[in-house]
C-alpha positions in Angstrom: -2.3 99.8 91.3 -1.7 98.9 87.6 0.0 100.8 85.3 1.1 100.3 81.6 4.5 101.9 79.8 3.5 104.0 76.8 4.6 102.6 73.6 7.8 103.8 72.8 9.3 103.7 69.3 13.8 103.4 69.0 14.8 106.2 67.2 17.0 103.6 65.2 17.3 102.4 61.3 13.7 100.1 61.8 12.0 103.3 62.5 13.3 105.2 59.9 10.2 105.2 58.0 8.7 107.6 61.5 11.7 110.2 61.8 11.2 112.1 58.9 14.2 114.6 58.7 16.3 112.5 60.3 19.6 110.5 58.9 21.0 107.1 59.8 24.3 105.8 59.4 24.1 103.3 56.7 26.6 100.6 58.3 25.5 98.4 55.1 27.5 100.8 52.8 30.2 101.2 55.2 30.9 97.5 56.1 30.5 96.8 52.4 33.6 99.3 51.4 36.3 97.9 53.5 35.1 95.2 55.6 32.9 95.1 59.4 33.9 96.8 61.8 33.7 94.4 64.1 36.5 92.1 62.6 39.8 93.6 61.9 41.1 91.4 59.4 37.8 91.5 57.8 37.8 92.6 53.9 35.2 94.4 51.6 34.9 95.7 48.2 37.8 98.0 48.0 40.4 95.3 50.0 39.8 92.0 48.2 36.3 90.7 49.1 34.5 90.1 45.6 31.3 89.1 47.2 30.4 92.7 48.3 29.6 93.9 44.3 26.4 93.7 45.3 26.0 94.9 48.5 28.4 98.1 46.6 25.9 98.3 43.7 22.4 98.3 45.8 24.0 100.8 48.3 25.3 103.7 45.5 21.5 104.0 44.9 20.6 105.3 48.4 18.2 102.7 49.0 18.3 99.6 52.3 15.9 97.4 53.4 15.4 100.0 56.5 14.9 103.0 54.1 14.0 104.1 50.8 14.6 107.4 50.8 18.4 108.9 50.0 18.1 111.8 52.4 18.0 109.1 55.3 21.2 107.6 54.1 24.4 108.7 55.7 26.9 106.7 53.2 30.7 106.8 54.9 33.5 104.2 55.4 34.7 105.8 58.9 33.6 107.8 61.5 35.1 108.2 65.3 33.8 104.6 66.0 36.0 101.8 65.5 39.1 101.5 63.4 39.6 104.4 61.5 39.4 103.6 57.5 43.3 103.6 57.1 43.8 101.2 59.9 41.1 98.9 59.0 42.7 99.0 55.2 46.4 98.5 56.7 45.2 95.5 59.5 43.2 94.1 56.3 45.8 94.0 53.8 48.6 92.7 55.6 52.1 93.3 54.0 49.9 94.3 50.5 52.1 97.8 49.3 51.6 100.7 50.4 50.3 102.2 46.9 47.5 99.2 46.7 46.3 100.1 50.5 46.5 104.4 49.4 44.6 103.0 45.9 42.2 101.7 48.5 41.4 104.4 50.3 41.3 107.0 47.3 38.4 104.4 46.4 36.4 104.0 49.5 35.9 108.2 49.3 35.3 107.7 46.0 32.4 105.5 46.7 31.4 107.6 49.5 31.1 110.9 47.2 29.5 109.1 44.3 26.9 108.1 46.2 23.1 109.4 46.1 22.2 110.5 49.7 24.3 112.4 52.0 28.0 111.8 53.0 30.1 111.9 55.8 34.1 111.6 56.6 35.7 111.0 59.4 37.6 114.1 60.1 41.6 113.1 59.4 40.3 110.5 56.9 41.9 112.6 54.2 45.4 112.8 55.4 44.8 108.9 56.6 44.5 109.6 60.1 45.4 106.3 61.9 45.1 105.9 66.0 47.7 103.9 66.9 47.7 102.5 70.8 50.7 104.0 72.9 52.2 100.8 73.9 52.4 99.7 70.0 50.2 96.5 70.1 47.9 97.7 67.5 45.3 100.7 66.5 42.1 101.8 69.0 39.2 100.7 68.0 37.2 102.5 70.8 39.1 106.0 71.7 36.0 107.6 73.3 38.5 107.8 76.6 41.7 107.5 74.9 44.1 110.5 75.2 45.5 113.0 72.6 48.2 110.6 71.7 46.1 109.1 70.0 42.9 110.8 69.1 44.7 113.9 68.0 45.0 114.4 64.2 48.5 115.0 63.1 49.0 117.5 60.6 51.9 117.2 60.0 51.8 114.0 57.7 50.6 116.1 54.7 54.3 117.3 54.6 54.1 113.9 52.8 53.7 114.0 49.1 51.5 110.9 48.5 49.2 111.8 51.6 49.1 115.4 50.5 48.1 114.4 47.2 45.5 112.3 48.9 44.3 115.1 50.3 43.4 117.3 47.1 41.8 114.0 46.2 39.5 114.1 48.7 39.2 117.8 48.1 38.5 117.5 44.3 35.6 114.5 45.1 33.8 117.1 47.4 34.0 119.8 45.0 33.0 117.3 42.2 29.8 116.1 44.1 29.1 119.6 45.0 28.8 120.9 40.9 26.8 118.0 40.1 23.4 117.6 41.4 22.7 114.8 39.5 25.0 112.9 42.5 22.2 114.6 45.0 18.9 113.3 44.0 16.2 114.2 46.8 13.4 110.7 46.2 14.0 107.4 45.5 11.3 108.1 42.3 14.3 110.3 41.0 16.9 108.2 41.5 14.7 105.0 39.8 14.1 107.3 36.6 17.3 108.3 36.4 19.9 106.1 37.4 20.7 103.3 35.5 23.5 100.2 35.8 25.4 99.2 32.6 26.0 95.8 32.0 29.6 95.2 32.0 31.8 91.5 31.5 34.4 92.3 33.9 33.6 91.2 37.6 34.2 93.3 40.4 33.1 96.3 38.3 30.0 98.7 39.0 29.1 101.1 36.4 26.3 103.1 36.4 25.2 106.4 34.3 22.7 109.1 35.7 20.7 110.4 32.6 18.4 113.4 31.8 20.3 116.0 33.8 18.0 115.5 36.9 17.9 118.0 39.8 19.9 120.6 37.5 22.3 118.6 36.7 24.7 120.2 34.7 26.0 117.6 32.5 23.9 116.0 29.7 24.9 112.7 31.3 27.7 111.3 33.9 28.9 108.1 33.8 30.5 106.2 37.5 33.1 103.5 37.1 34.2 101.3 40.3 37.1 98.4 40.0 37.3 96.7 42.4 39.9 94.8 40.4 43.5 95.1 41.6 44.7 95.5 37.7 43.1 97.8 35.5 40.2 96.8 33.1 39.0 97.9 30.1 35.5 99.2 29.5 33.4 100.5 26.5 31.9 103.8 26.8 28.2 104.6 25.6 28.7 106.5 22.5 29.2 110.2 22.6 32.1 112.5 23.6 33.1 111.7 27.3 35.1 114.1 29.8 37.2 112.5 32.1 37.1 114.5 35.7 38.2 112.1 38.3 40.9 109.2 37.6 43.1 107.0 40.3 45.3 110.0 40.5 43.1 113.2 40.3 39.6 114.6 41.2 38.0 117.4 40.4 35.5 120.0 38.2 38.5 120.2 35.8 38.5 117.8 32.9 41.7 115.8 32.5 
């Protein structure tokens, strides 16, 4: 007797364009912010690696070679695989200060939230939950049967002042993202017609404005500024009168 198996389709990133209503993790995005998982020394656009511009700039727009479509995109730098993002930043940077390696991670969320298509934190990520092994060789990179030593989140570090400012960071990007729906665009024809890269001199910049209040935006337009820089640049706004919301020490609705 002969039989044949049916064909079967992975319900993975090349069949995307099948599994409508469902998300994938775009590990593109991810390994582009801080580095691949898969290396822990490894850099990306927030820690050092200049080459991942790019990658940053075609990523932002909710659009990869598996999919076109921004609902499909789950954009994050962490989730409970792996490092976690503050270990990955801290094994990455070396003895870099601890105010570069915090400036780091206030930028990987911002990248996250900024993002057109849907994001996702691991939970802890905020307070920069790290997982450190219990003999103190180094961080887990695979807690799935790891105990609470180290998968448990310790609250307790917000009593810090930097990591609780952190915190309201990460707070004031969610409530940012959440008044502007011009940072949620639902097709890639929206996006297209709406989004549009400036062309700046420094290197290691992406800059981007959305136009023509799209999806109800509220704002006439916003304009998105990454450095990727580890000293400040200057940039020349389009004309117009510009409110600042979100800085490298504050987010938010409120203008600063």
């Amino acid at each position: 007797t002969l039989s044949t198996k049916p064909n079967v389709t992975m319900a993975n990133q090349t069949a995307s364009n099948s599994l409508k209503g469902f998300g994938m993790f775009n590990d593109t995005i991810r390994d582009a912010i801080k580095g691949s998982v898969f290396e822990a020394t490894a850099k990306g656009y927030v820690n050092g690696d200049t080459s991942k511009t790019s990658t940053i700039k075609a990523a932002v727009t909710g659009s990869t070679p598996w999919s076109k479509v921004p609902s499909q995109q789950i954009v994050y730098a962490s989730c409970h695989d792996n490092y976690t993002l503050w270990d990955e930043i801290s094994m990455s940077n070396g003895d870099d200060s601890l105010e570069l390696r915090l400036k780091q991670n206030l930028m990987s969320a911002s990248i996250v939230f900024t993002s057109q298509g849907i994001p996702f934190i691991l939970a802890g990520e905020e307070f920069l939950r790290s997982k450190p092994l219990d003999d103190g060789s180094g961080f887990d990179h695979n807690s799935y049967a790891s105990p609470d030593s180290v998968n448990s989140m310790k609250w307790d570090t917000l009593s810090d002042a930097k990591i609780a400012d952190m915190n309201e960071y990460y707070k004031g990007l969610i409530e940012f993202r959440k008044a502007h729906g011009g940072l949620r665009m639902t097709t890639t024809a929206e996006i297209q017609a709406n989004l549009h890269f400036m062309d700046v001199e420094q290197a290691n910049v992406v800059a981007y404005t959305i136009d023509n209040s799209p999806n109800g935006e509220i704002a006439e337009k916003i304009m998105v500024v990454y450095n990727g820089n580890p000293e400040a640049v200057e940039m020349t706004l389009p004309e117009g009168t510009w409110d600042i919301c979100i800085n490298g020490q504050k987010a938010g609705t409120e203008v600063l």
